[in-house]
C-alpha positions in Angstrom: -7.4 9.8 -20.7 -9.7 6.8 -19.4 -10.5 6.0 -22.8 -6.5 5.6 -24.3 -5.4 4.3 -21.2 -7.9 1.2 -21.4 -7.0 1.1 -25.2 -3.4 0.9 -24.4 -3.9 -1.7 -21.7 -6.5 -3.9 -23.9 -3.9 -3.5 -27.0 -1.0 -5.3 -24.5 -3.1 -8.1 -23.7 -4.1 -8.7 -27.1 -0.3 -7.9 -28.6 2.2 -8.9 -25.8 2.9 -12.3 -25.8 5.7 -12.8 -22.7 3.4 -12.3 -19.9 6.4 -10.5 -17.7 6.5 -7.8 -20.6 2.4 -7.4 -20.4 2.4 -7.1 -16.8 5.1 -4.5 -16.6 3.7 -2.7 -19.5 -0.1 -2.7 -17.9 2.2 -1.6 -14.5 3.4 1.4 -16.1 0.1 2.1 -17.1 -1.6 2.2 -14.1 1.1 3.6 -12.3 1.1 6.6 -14.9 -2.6 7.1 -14.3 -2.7 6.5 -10.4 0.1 9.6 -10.3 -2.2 11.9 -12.6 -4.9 11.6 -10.1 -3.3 12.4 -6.7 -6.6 12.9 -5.2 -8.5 9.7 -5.8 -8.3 6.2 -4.3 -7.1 2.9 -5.5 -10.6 2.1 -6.2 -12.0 5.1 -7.6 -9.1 4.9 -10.5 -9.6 1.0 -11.0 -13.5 2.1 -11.5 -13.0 5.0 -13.7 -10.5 3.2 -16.0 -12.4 -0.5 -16.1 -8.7 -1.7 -14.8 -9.4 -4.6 -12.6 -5.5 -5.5 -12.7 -5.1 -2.5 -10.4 -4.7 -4.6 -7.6 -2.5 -7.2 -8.6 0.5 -4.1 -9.9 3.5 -3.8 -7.7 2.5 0.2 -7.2 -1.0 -0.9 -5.5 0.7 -3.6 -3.4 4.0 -1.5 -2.3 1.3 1.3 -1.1 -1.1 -1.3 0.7 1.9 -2.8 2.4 3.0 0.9 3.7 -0.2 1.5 4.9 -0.9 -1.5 6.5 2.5 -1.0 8.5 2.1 2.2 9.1 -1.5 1.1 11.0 0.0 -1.5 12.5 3.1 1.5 14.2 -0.1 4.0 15.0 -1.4 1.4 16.9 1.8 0.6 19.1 1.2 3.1 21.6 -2.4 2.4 22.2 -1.4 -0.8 23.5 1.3 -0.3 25.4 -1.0 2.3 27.5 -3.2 -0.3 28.1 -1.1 -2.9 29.4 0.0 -4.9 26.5 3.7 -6.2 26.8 6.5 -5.7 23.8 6.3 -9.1 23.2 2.6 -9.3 23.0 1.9 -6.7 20.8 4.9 -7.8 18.5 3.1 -11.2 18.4 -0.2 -9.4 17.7 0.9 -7.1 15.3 3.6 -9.6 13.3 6.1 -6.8 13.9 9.9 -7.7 15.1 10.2 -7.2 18.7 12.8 -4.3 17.8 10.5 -2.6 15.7 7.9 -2.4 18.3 10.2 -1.3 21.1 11.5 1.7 18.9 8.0 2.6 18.7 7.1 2.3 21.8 9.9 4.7 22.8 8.9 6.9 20.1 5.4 6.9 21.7 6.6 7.4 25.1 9.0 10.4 24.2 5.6 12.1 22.5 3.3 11.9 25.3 6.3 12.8 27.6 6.7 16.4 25.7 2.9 17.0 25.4 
């Protein structure tokens, strides 16, 4: 699989000419491998496959976004327990105030049935 897969993706470089074409095509590639191997990181697929493009495809950045914002919510509760305002921790976090006082109350309603 590592071995077509880098073929296919060296093949599109060297016969794709539109660059939005390449990109999606070298996309679908490392989309199609990253979903083969549920159990392996971003950056144990990019090292097994030679695909340093990993990083730039819209798969890789959609999940590193979620992640990052799903950090960023884990982390909203922690700070309001220890004192941080809404406001601050919206500032902090580069969240909307809105999304931060959902969370909060999320948070709150947790700890309250524990």
């Amino acid at each position: 699989m590592g071995q077509k897969a880098r073929a296919l993706v060296q093949q599109a470089k060297q016969q794709l000419t539109e660059e939005a074409v390449k990109r999606n095509f070298i996309d679908l590639v490392e989309t199609i491998l990253v979903y083969k191997l549920p159990g392996k990181t971003w950056e144990e697929v990019k090292a097994m496959f030679g695909l340093e493009e990993l990083k730039q495809t819209r798969v890789y950045q959609d999940g590193y976004q979620e992640g990052q914002q799903a950090a960023k919510l884990e982390l909203i509760g922690g700070l309001v327990k220890e004192g941080l305002s809404i406001e601050q921790i919206a500032r902090v976090l580069q969240l909307p105030v809105e999304v931060v006082q959902q969370e909060a109350q999320k948070a709150a309603s947790t700890s309250d049935n524990s």
